[in-house]
N, C-alpha and C positions, 0 to 999 in steps of 0.2 A: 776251786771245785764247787765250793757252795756259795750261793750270791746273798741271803738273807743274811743280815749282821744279826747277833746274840743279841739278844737285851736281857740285861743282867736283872736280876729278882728286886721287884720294888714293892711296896705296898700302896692299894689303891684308897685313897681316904675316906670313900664308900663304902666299901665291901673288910678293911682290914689289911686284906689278903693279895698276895700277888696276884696281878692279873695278867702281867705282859704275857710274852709267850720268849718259848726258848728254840734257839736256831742253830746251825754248826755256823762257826765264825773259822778262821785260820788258825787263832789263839787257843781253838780246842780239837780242832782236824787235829788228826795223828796220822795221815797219807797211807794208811791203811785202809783198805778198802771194804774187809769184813766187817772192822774196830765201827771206822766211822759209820757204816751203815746202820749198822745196828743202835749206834748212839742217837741218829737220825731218828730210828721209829719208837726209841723211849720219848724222845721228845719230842714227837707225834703225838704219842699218847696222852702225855701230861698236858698239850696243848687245847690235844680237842676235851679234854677237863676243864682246861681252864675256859674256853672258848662255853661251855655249857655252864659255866659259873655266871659266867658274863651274860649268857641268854637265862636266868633263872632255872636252870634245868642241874643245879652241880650234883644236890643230892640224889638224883637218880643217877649218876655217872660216875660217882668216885667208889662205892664200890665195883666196879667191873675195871675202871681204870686202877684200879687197886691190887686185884688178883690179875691182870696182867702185865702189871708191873712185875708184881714175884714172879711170875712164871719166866717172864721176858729176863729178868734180872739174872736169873739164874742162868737161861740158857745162854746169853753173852757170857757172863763170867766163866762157863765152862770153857766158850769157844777161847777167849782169851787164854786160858790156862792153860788151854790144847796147843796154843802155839808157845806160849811160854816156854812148856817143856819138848815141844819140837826145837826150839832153837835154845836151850839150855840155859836160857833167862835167870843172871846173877841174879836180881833182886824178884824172883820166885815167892819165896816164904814172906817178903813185907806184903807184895802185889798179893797174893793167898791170903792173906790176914786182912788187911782192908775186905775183901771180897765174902769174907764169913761173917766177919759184925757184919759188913752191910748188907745182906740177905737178910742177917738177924733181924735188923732194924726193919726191914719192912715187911719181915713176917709178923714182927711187934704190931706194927702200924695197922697191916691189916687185920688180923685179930681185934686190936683196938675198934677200930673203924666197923668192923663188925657187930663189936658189941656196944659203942656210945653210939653209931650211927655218922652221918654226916653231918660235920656244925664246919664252923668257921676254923677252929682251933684244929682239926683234924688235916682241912685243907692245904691249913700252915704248915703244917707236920709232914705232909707231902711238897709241898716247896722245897722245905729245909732236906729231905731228900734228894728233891734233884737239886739244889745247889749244894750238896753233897759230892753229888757224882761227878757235876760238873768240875768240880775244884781239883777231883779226884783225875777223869778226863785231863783236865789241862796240865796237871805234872806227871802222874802214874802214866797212863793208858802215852801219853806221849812219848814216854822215856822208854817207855817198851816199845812201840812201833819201831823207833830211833835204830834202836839194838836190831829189832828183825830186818830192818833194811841194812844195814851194816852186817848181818850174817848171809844175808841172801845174793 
């Protein structure tokens, strides 16, 4: 479904900071169609972040890529949780719990990020984010799709 392989989160000996970019790979497809899309345009986002890091421009971009992240974050984890309990989803309350700290977290971050500004250290802290969710992605968000095609 998707042709760009993942590159997993490295740090670039220049900058500190992850520079690669982040892709759907098979390993984190969930053959959902709503799931994966939307995983698609978080990692769109953090891309053309990182992409504006790499042309000198980060700190004009990571607050905006910042509050769309929360915004965005939220509105997938609702969509997820709409199907969750359309299809009666056994493991609800863990998939629920993951999904509130990690709102948490990046209402933290942004706040943070708000108030130190953009440095190098904040950048990171959005990495560790998305190799958060990704990790997150590749066993949660999987194990649930798994379950809605088996109900469907």
């Amino acid at each position: 479904m998707w042709a760009t392989p993942f590159v997993s989160p490295t740090t670039n000996m220049t900058t500190s900071v992850n520079t690669n970019r982040y892709y759907m790979t098979p390993d984190i497809e969930t053959g959902n169609e709503l799931i994966d899309s939307e995983h698609v345009q978080i990692f769109d986002a953090v891309n053309e972040l990182l992409d504006a890091c790499s042309s000198g421009h980060g700190r004009d971009k990571i607050a905006q890529t910042a509050e769309f992240l929360a915004g965005y974050v939220s509105k997938h984890f609702s969509d997820e949780e709409r199907l969750q309990k359309k299809y009666k989803y056994p493991n609800m309350e863990k998939h629920l719990k993951f999904h509130i700290k990690y709102k948490k977290d990046v209402a933290d971050f942004v706040s943070r990020m708000k108030t130190e500004g953009a440095t190098v250290q904040t950048l990171g802290e959005l990495n560790g984010l998305a190799s958060t969710l990704i990790n997150h992605i590749r066993h949660e968000d999987k194990r649930l799709a798994a379950y809605i095609r088996e109900k469907s």
